[in-house]
N, CA and C atoms as a LAMMPS dump frame, in Angstrom:
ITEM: TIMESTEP
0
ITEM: NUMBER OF ATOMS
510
ITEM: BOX BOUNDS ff ff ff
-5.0000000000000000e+02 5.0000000000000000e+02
-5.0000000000000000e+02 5.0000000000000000e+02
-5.0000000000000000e+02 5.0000000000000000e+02
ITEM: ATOMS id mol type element x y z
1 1 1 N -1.245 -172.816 -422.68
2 1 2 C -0.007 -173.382 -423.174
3 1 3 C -0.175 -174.877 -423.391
4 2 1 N 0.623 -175.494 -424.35
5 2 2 C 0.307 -177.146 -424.649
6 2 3 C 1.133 -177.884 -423.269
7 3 1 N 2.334 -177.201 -422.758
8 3 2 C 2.749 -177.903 -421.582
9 3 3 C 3.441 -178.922 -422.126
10 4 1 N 3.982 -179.416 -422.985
11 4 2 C 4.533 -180.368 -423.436
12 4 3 C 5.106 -181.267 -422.53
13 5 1 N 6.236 -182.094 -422.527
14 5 2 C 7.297 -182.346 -421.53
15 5 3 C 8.185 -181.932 -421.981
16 6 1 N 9.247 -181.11 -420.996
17 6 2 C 10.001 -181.071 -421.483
18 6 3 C 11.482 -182.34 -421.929
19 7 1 N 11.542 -182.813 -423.061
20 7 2 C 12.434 -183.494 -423.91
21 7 3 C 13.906 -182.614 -423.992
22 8 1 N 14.967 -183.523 -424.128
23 8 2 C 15.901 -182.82 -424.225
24 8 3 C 15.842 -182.774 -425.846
25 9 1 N 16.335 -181.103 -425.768
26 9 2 C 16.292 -180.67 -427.322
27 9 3 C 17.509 -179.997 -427.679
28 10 1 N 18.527 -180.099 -428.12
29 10 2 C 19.439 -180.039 -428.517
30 10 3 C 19.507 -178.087 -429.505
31 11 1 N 18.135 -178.107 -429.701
32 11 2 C 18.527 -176.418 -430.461
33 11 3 C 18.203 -175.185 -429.013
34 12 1 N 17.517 -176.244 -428.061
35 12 2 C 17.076 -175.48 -426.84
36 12 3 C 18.159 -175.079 -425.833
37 13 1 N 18.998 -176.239 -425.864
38 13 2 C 20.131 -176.598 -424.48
39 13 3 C 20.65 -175.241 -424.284
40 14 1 N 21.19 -174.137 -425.432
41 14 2 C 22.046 -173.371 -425.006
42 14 3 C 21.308 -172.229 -424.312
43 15 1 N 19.943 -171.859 -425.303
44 15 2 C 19.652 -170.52 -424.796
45 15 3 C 18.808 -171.121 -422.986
46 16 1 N 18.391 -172.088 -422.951
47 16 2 C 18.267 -172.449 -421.299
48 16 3 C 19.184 -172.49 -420.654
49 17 1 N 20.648 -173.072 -421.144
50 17 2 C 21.271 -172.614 -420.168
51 17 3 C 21.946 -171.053 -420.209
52 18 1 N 22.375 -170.278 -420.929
53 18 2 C 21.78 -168.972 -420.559
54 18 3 C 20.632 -168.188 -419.63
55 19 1 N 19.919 -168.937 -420.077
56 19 2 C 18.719 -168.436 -418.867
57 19 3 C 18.826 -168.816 -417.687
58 20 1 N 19.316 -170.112 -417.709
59 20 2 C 19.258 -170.228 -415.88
60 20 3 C 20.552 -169.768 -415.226
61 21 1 N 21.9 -169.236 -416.129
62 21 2 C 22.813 -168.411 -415.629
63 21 3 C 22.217 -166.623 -415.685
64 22 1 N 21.336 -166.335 -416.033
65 22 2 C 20.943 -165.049 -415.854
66 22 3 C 21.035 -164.704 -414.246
67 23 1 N 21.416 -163.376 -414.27
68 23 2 C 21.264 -162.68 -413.13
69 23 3 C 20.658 -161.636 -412.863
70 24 1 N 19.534 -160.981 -414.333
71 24 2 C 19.2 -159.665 -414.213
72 24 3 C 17.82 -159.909 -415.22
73 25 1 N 17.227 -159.131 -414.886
74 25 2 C 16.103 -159.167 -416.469
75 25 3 C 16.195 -159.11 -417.618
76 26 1 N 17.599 -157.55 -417.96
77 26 2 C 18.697 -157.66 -419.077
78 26 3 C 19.117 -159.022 -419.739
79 27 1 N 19.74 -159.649 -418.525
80 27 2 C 19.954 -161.105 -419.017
81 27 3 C 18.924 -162.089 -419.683
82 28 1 N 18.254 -162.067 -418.78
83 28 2 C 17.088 -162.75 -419.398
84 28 3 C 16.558 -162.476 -421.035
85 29 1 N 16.329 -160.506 -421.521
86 29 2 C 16.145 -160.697 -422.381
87 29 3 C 17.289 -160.389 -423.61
88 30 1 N 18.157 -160.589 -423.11
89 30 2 C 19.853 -160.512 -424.392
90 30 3 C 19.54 -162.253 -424.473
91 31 1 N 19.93 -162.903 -423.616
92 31 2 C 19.575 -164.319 -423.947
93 31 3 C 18.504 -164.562 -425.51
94 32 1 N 17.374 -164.284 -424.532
95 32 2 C 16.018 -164.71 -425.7
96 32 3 C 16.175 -163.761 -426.638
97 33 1 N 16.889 -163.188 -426.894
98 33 2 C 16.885 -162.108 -428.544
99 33 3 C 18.39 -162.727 -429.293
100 34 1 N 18.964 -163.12 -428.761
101 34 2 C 20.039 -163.478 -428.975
102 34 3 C 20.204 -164.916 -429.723
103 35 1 N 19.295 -165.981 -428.931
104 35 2 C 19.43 -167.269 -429.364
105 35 3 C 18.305 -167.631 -429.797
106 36 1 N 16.931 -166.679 -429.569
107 36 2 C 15.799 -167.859 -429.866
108 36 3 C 15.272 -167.963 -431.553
109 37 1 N 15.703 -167.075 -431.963
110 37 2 C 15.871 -167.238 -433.479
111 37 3 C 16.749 -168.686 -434.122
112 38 1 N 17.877 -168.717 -434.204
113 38 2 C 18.174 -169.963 -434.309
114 38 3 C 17.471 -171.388 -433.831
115 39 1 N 17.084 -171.115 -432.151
116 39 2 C 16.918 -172.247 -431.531
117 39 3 C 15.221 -172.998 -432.305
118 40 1 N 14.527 -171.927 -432.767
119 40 2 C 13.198 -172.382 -433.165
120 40 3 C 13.015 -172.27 -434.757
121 41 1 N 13.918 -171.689 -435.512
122 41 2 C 13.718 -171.788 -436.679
123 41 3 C 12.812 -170.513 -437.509
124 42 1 N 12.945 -169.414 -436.258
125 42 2 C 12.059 -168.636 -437.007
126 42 3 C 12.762 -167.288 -438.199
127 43 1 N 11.915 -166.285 -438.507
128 43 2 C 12.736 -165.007 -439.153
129 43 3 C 12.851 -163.939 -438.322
130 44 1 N 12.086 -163.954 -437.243
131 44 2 C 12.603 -163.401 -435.748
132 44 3 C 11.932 -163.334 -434.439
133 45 1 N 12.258 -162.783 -433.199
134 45 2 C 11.534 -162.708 -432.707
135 45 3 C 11.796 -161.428 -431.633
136 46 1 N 10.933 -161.66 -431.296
137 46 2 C 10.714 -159.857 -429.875
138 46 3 C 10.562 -160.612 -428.442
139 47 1 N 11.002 -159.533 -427.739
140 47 2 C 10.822 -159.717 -426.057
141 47 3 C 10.083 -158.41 -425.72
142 48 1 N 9.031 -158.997 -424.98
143 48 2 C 8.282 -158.01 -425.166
144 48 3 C 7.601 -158.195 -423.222
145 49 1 N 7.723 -156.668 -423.133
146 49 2 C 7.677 -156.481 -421.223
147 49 3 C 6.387 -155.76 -421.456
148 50 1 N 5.91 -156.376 -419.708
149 50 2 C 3.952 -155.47 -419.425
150 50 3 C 4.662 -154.185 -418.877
151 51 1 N 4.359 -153.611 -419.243
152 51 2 C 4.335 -151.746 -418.451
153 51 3 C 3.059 -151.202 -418.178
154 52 1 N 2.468 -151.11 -416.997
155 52 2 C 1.165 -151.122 -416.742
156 52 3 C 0.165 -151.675 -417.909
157 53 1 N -0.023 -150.385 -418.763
158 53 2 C -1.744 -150.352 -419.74
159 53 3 C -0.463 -151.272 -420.986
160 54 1 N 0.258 -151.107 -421.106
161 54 2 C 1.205 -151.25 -422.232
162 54 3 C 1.494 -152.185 -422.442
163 55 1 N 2.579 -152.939 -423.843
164 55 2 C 3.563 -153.61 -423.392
165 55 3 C 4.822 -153.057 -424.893
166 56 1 N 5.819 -152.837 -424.035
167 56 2 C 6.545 -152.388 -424.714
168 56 3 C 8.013 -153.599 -425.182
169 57 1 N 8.022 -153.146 -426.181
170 57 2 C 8.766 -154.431 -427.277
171 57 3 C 10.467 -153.738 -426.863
172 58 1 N 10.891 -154.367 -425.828
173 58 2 C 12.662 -154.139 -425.455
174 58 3 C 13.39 -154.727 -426.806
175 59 1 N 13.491 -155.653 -426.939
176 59 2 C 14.377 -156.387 -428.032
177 59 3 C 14.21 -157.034 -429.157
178 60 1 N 14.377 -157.361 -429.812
179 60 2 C 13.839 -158.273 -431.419
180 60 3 C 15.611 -158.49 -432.065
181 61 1 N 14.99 -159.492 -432.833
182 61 2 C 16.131 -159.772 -433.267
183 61 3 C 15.506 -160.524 -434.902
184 62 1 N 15.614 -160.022 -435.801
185 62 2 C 14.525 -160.226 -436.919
186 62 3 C 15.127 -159.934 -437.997
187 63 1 N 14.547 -160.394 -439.328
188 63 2 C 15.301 -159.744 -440.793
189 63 3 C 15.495 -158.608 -441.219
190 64 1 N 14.152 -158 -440.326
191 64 2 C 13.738 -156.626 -441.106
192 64 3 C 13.358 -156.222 -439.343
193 65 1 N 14.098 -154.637 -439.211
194 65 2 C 13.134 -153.92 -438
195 65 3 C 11.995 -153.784 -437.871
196 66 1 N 11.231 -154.209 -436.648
197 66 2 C 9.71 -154.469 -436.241
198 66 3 C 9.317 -153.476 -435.552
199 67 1 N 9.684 -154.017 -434.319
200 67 2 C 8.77 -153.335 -432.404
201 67 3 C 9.742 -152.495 -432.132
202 68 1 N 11.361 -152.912 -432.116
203 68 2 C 12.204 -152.531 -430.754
204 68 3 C 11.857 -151.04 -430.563
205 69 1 N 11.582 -151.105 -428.699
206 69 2 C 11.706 -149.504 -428.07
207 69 3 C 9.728 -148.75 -428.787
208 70 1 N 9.108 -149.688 -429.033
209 70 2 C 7.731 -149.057 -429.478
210 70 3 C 7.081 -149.723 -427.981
211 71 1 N 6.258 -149.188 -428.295
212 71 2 C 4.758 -149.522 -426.635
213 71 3 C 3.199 -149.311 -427.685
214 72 1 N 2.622 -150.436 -427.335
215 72 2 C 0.823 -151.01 -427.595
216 72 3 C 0.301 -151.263 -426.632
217 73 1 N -0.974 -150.566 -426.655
218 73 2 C -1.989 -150.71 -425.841
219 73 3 C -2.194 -152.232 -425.466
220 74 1 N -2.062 -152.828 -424.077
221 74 2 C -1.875 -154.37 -423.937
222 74 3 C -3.38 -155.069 -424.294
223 75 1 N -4.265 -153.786 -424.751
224 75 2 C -5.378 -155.076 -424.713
225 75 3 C -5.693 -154.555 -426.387
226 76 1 N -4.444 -153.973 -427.06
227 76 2 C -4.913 -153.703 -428.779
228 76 3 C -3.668 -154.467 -429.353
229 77 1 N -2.982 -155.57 -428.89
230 77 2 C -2.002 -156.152 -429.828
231 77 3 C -1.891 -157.73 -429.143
232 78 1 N -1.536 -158.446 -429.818
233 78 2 C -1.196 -159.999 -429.871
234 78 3 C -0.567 -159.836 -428.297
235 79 1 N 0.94 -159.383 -428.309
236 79 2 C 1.174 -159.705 -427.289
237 79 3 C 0.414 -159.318 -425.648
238 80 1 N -0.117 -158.299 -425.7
239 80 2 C -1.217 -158.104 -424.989
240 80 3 C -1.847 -159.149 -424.325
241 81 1 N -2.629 -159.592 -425.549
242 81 2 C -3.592 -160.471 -425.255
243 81 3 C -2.961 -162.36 -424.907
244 82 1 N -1.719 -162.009 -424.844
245 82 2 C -0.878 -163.53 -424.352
246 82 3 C -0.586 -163.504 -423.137
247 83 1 N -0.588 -162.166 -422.602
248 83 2 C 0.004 -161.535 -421.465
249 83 3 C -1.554 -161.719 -420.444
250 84 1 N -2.926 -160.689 -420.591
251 84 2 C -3.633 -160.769 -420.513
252 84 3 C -4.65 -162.147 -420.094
253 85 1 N -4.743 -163.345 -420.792
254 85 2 C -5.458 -164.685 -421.155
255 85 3 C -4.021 -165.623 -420.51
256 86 1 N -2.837 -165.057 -420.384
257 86 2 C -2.312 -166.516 -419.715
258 86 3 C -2.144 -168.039 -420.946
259 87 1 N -2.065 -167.153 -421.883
260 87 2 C -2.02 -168.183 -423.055
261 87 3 C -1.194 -168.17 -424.475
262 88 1 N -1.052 -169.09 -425.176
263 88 2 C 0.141 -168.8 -426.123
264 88 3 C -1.189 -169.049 -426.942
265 89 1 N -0.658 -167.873 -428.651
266 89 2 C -1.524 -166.824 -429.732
267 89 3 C -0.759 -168.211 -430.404
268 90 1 N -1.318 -168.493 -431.441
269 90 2 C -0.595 -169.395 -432.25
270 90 3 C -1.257 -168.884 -433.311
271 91 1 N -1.015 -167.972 -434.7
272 91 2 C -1.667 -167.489 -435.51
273 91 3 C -1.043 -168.085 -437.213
274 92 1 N -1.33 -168.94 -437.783
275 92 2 C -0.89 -169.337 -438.922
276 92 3 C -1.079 -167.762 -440.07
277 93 1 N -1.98 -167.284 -440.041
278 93 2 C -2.311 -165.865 -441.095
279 93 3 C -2.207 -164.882 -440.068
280 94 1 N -1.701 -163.586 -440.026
281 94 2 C -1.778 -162.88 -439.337
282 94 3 C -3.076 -161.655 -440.351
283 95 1 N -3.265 -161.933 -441.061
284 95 2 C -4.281 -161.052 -441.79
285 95 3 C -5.448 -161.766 -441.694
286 96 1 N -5.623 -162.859 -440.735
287 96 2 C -6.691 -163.592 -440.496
288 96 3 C -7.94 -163.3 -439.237
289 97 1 N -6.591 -163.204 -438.245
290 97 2 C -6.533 -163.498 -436.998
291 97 3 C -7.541 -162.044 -436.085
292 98 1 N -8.131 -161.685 -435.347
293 98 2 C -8.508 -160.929 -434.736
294 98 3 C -7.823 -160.055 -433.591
295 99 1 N -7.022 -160.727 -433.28
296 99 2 C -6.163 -160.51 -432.066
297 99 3 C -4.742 -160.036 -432.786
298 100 1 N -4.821 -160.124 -433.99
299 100 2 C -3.763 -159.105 -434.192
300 100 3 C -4.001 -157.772 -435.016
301 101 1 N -3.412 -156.406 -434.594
302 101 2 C -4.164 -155.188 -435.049
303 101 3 C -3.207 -155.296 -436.829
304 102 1 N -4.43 -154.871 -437.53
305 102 2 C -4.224 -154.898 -439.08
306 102 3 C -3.137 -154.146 -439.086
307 103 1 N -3.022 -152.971 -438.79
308 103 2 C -2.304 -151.613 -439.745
309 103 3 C -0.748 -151.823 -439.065
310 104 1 N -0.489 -152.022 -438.019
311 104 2 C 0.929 -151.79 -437.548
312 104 3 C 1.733 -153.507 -438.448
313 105 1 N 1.007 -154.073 -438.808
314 105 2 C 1.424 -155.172 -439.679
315 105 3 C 1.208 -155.334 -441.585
316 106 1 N 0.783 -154.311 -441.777
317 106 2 C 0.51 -154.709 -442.985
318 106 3 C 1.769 -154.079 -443.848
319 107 1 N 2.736 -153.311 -442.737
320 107 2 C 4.005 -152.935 -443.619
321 107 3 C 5.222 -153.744 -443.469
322 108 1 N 4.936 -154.784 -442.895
323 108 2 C 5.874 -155.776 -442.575
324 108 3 C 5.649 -156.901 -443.607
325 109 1 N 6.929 -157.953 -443.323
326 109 2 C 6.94 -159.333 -444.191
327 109 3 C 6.231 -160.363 -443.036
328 110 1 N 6.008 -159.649 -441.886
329 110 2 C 5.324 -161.177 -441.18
330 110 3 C 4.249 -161.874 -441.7
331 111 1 N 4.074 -163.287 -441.735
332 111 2 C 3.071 -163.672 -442.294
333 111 3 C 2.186 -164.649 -440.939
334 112 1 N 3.249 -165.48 -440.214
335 112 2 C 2.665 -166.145 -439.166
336 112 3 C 3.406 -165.739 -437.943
337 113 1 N 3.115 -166.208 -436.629
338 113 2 C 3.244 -165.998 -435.538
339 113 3 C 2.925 -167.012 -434.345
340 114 1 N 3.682 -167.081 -432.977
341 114 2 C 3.533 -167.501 -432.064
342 114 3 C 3.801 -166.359 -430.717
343 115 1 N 2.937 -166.344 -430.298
344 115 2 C 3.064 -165.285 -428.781
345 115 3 C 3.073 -165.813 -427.721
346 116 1 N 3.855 -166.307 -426.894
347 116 2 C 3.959 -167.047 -425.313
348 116 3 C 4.069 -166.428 -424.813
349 117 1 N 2.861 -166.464 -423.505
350 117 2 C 3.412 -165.276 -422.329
351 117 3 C 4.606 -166.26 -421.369
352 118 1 N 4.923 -164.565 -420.974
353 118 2 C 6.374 -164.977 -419.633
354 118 3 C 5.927 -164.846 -418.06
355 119 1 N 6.151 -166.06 -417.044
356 119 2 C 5.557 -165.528 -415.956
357 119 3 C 4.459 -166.123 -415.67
358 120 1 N 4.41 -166.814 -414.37
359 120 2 C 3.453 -167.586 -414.153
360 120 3 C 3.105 -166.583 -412.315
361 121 1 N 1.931 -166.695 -411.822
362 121 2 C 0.895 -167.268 -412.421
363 121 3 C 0.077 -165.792 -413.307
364 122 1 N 0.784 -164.619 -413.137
365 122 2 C 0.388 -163.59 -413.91
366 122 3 C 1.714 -163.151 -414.692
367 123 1 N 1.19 -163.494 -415.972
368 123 2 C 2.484 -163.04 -416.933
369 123 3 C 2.848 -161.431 -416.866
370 124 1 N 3.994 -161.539 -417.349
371 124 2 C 4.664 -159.785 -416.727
372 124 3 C 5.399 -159.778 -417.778
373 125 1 N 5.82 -160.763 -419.03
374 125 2 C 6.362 -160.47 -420.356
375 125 3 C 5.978 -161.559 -421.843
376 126 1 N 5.863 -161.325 -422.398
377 126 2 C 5.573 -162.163 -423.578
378 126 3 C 7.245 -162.445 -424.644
379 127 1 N 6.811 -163.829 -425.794
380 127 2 C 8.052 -164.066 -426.115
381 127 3 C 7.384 -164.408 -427.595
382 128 1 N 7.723 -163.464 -428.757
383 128 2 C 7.094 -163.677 -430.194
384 128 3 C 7.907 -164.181 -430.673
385 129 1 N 7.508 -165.268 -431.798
386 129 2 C 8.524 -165.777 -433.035
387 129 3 C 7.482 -165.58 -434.028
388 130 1 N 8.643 -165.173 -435.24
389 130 2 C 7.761 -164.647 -436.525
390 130 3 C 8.549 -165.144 -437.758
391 131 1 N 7.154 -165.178 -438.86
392 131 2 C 7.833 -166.064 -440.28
393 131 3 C 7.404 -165.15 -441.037
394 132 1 N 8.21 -165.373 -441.711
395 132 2 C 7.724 -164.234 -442.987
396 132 3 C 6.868 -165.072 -444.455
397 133 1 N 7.032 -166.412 -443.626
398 133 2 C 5.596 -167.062 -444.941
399 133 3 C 4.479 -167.414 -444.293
400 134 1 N 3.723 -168.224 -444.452
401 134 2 C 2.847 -168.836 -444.335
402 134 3 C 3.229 -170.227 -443.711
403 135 1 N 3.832 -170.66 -442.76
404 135 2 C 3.964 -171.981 -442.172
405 135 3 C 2.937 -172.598 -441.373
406 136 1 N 2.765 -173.747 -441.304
407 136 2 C 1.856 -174.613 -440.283
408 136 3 C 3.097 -174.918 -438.994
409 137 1 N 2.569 -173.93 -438.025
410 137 2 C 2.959 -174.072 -437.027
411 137 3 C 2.426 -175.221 -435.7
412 138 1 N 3.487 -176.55 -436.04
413 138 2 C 2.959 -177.958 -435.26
414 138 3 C 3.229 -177.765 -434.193
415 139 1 N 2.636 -178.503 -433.753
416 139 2 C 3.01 -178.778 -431.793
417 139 3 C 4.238 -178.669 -431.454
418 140 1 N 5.545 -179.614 -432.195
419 140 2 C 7 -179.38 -431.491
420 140 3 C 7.404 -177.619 -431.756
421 141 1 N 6.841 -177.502 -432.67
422 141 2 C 7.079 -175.699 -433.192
423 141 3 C 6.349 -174.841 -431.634
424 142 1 N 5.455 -174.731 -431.746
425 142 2 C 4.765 -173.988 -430.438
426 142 3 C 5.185 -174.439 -429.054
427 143 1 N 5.911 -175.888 -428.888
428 143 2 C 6.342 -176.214 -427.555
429 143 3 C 7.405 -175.95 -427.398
430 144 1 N 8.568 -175.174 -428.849
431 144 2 C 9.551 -175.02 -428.369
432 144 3 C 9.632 -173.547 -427.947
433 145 1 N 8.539 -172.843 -428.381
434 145 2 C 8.143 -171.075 -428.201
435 145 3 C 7.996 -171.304 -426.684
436 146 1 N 6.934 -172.018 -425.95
437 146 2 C 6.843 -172.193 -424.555
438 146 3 C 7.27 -172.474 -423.835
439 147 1 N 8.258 -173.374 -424.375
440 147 2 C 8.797 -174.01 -423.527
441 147 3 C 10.745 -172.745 -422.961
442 148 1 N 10.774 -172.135 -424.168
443 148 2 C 11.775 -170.75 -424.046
444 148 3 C 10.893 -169.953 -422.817
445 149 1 N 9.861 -169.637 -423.135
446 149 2 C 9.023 -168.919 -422.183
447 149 3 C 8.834 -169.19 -420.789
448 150 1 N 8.684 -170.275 -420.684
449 150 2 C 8.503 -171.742 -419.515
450 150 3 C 10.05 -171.065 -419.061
451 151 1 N 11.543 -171.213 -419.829
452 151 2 C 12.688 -171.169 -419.652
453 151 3 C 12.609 -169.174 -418.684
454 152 1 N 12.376 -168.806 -419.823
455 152 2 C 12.511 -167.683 -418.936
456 152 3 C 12.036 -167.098 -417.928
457 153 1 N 10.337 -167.578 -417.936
458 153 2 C 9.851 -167.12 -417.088
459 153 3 C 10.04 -167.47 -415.284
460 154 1 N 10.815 -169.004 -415.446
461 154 2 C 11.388 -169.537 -414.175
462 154 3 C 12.788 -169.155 -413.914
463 155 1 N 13.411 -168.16 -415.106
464 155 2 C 14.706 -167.328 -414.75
465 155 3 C 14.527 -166.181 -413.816
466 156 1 N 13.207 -165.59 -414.134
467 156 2 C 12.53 -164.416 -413.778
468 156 3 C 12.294 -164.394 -412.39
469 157 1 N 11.854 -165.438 -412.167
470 157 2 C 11.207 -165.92 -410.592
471 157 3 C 12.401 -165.934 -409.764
472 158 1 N 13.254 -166.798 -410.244
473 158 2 C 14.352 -166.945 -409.502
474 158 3 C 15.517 -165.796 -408.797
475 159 1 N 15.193 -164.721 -410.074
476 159 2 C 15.953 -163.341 -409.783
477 159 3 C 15.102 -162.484 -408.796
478 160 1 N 13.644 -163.114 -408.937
479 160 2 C 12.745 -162.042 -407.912
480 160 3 C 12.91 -162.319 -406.658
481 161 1 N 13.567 -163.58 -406.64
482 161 2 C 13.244 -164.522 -404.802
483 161 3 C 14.539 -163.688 -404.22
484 162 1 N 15.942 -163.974 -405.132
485 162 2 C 17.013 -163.44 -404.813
486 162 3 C 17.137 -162.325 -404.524
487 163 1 N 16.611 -161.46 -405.118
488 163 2 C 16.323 -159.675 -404.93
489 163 3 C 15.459 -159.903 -403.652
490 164 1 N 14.34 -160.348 -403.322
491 164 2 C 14.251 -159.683 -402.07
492 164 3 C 14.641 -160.659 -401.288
493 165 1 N 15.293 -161.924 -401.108
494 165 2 C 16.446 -161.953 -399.726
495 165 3 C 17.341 -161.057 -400.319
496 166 1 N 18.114 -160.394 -400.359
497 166 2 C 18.546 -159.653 -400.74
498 166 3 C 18.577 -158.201 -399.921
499 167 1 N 16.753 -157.975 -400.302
500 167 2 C 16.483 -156.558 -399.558
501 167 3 C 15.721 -156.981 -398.602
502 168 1 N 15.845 -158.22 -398.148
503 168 2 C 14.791 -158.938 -396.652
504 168 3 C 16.268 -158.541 -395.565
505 169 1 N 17.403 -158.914 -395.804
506 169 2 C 18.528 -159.116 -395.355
507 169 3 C 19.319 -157.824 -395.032
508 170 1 N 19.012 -156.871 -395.804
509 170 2 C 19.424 -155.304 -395.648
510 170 3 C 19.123 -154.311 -394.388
């Protein structure tokens, strides 16, 4: 991840604070399907959860239907391999790129991509934004993908500590 600092960003403010009012994983990903399209400027994006070998695409919110409710082999698709490496995919061509599988994309309008995993210090969900042209995706562009990710993934933590005081206390 570039790690940026985080700056106050004005297209960010809402869907973080959403996230840090989350109380459920649900929450977490209605939030990021909900706002992170606007907040980054993209044509959409997916929330996408590890299920063991898998990772299956819960939500999107996009021009055209993509993932939602499908499952990929985590070590045969982009998000996989963000999940996997602990690292954000930053792919300007997706017909370029290696790490993304040809055929489940070549019936789509995506053209570029960003994949941030969710979850530190072993990611447990990834967070895609997608264009349907060809953009040069700059640094404030990819820090604001991570920095959502960064957002959720410390929503995530926070619901895990609570759940077990929770069931420490039972």
């Amino acid at each position: 991840m570039l790690h940026q600092p985080d700056r106050p960003d004005p297209r960010l403010d809402h869907v973080g604070e959403r996230l840090a009012a989350a109380r459920s994983l649900d929450d977490i990903v209605s939030a990021l399907s909900a706002c992170t399209r606007a907040a980054i400027g993209c044509d959409g994006v997916a929330v996408i959860l590890r299920d063991g070998g898998f990772c299956h695409y819960v939500a999107e919110n996009a021009v055209e239907p993509l993932w939602k409710n499908r499952r990929f082999a985590l070590d045969g698709c982009v998000s996989g391999w963000a999940m996997l490496n602990g690292a954000t995919a930053v792919i300007p061509d997706v017909a370029l790129d290696p790490r993304v599988p040809v055929a489940p994309y070549r019936r789509t309008s995506i053209r570029s991509l960003v994949m941030a995993p969710i979850g530190e210090p072993e990611p447990v969900a990834a967070l895609g934004a997608y264009w349907c042209a060809f953009v040069f995706l700059d640094a404030v562009t990819v820090g604001r993908v991570e920095r959502l990710a960064r957002l959720a993934g410390d929503a995530l933590a926070r619901i895990r500590v609570r759940d077990a005081a929770v069931a420490a206390a039972e």
